[in-house]
N, C-alpha and C positions, 0 to 999 in steps of 0.2 A: 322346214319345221322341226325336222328331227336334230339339225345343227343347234338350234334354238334351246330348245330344250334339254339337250345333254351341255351347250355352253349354263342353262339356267343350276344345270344340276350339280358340273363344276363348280360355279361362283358358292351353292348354297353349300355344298363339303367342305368349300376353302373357309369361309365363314365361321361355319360349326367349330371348324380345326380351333380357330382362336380364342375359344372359351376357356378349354383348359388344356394343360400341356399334355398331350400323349404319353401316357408312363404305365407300364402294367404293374412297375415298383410302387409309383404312388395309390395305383387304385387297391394294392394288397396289401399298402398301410392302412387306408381307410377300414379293408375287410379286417384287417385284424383289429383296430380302435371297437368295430362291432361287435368283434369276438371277443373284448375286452384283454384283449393282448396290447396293453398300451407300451410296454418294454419292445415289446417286437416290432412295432408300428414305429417306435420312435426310431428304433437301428435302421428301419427300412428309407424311414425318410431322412436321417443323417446322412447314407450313403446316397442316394439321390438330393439330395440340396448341395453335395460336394463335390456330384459331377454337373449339374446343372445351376451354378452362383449364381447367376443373373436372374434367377426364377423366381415370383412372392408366393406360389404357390408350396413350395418347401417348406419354408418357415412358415406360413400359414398355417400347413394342415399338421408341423410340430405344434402350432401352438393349441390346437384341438386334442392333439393329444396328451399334452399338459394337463389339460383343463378339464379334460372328461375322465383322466387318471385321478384327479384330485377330488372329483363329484364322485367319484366309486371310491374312492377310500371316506368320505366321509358322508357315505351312504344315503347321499342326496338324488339317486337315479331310480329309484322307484315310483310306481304310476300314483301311488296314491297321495303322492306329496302336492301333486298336480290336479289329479280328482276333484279334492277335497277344498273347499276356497280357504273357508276358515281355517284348516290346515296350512295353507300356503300362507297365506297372512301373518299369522303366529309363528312361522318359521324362526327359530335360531338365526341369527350372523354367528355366521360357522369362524372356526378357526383354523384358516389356510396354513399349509405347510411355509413358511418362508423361501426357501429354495425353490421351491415348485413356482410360485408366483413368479419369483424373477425369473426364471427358463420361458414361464407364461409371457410376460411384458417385453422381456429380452426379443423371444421369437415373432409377436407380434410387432415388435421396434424395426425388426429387420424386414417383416413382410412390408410393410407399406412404407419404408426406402425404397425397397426395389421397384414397388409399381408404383411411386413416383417418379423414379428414373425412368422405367418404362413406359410409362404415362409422357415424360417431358421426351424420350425417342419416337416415341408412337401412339400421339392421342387415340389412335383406333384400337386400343390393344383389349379386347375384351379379358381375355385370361387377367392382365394387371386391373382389370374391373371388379373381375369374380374375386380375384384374392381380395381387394379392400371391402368384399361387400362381407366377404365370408369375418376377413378381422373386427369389422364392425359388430356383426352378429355374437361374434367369442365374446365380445371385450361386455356387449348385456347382457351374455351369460353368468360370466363372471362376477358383474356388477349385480346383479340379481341374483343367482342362484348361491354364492358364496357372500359376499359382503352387503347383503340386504340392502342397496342403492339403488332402489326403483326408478329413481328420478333420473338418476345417469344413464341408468339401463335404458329408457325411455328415449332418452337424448342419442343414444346408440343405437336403437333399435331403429330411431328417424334416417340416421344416417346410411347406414347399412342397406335400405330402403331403396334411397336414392341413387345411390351405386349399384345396385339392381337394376333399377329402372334403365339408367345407364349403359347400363351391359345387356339389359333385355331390345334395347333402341338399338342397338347395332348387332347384335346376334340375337333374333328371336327363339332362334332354338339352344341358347346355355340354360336348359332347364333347371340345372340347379338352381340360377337365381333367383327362381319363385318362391324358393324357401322364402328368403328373407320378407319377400311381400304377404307371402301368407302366413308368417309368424307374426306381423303387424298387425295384420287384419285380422287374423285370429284369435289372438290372446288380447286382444283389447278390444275387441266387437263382443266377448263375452264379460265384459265389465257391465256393472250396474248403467241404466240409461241418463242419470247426471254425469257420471264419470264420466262415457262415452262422448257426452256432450261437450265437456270439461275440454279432452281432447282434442275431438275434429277441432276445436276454438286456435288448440296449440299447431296445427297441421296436421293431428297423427291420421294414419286411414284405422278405420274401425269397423270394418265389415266383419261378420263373422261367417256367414255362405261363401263369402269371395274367397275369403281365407281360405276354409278348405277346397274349391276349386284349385287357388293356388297351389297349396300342398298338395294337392292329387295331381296336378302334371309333375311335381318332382319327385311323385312315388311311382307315377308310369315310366317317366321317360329320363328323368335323370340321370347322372353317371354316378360321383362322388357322394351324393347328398342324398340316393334314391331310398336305401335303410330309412335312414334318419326320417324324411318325408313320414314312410308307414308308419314309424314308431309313432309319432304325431300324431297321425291319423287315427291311431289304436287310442290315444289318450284322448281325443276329442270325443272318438265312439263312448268310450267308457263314460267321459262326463255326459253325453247323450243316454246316457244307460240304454246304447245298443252293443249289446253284448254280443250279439252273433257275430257282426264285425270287428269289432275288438279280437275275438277268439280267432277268425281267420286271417287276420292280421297278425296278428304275434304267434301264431301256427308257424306263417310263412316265414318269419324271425326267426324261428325255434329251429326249423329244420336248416334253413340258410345260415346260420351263423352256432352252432352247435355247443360253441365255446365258450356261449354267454351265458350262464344260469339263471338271468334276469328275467328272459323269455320264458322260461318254463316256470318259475316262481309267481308270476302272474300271467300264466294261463291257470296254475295249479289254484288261484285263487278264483278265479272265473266259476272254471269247471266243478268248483267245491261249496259253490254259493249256493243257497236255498232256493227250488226251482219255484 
């Protein structure tokens, strides 16, 4: 029995390993993308995508932090852009840096090369899963948050979805991947109930509960994506106008990532509201 189980325990670490590549470099790009050190984040992952070439995760997470450099210079990362629908709606099409775009599309070019090379050496390879779910995810960032192309963003956000799924079918514990299904489910489960309907018609998922289920496993238990999940989760409270959890969410931001003043800028708004 106990052979049993420490072989069951084996197989599930061996598992886990293949979601994403072991790097203390890449996971202290990601903390600094949160500390909003995108300059630092990128030299971290230069020097790690050019001892590791064969990786999509390299150029992946450059390309997150192209992308999230560019939403902080053009002051698109604040809660209340998200809050607010009519807000969102009426948003600008911003006007992207040009260079920055091609570093963006360039590194995205190169992530999902590799994990389809990786893909065509080892249909099993969950890590070349996560990198095409995570590119999928940037590129409706992008299409959405910078060039107001909902419809694209949409078409992205299916995709990205499904390559989740995909990596969720053979590594149930790459938590990260549940972003991508709870950003589906969640930002289109809060759509009006035609829209909503509009949708399911097109494939999309549109749960809004599930959603954030989803996003709270990859704010428990996630690696790369665990931030990110909360911050979510602070902007869902907030449209919930449960503010208590908003505040202990972006608390736990504020003291974990120091570097960000985004965190303290909207707590300072919370804490300053009329009780």
């Amino acid at each position: 029995m106990f052979l049993k189980a420490w072989a069951f325990a084996l197989i599930s670490a061996a598992a886990h390993a293949t979601c994403t590549v072991e790097s203390s470099n890449v996971d202290q790009a990601y903390r600094s993308m949160y500390n909003r050190d995108f300059s630092g984040a990128q030299q971290e992952l230069q020097a790690w995508e050019q001892s590791h070439p064969s990786e999509p995760l390299g150029p992946v997470s450059q390309a997150a932090s192209y992308l999230f450099a560019e939403l902080d210079r053009l002051g698109s990362l604040q809660s209340q852009l998200f809050v607010n629908d009519q807000q969102f709606e009426k948003r600008k099409q911003l006007a992207p840096d040009g260079q920055t775009k091609s570093l963006f599309q360039n590194a995205i070019n190169r992530a999902t090369t590799l994990a389809a090379k990786k893909l065509a050496d080892d249909p099993t390879s969950a890590a070349a899963m996560l990198s095409e779910t995570l590119a999928y995810g940037l590129e409706a960032d992008y299409a959405a948050l910078i060039e107001k192309q909902d419809m694209q963003a949409l078409s992205y956000i299916k995709q990205g979805r499904r390559w989740a799924q995909r990596t969720l079918a053979l590594d149930s514990m790459c938590y990260d991947a549940y972003l991508a299904l709870g950003v589906e489910n969640y930002l289109l489960g809060i759509k009006p109930v035609v829209v909503r309907a509009f949708l399911r018609l097109g494939g999309a998922h549109v749960d809004k509960e599930k959603g954030l289920d989803e996003l709270q496993i990859t704010a428990e238990k996630g690696e790369l994506l665990k931030p990110f999940a909360r911050l979510l989760l602070a902007v869902a409270a907030l449209r919930d106008r449960d503010f208590a959890k908003a505040i202990t969410l972006l608390r736990g931001l504020e003291l974990e990532f120091p570097g960000n003043p985004l965190y303290r800028q909207e707590l300072a708004k919370l804490e300053s509201r009329p009780s």
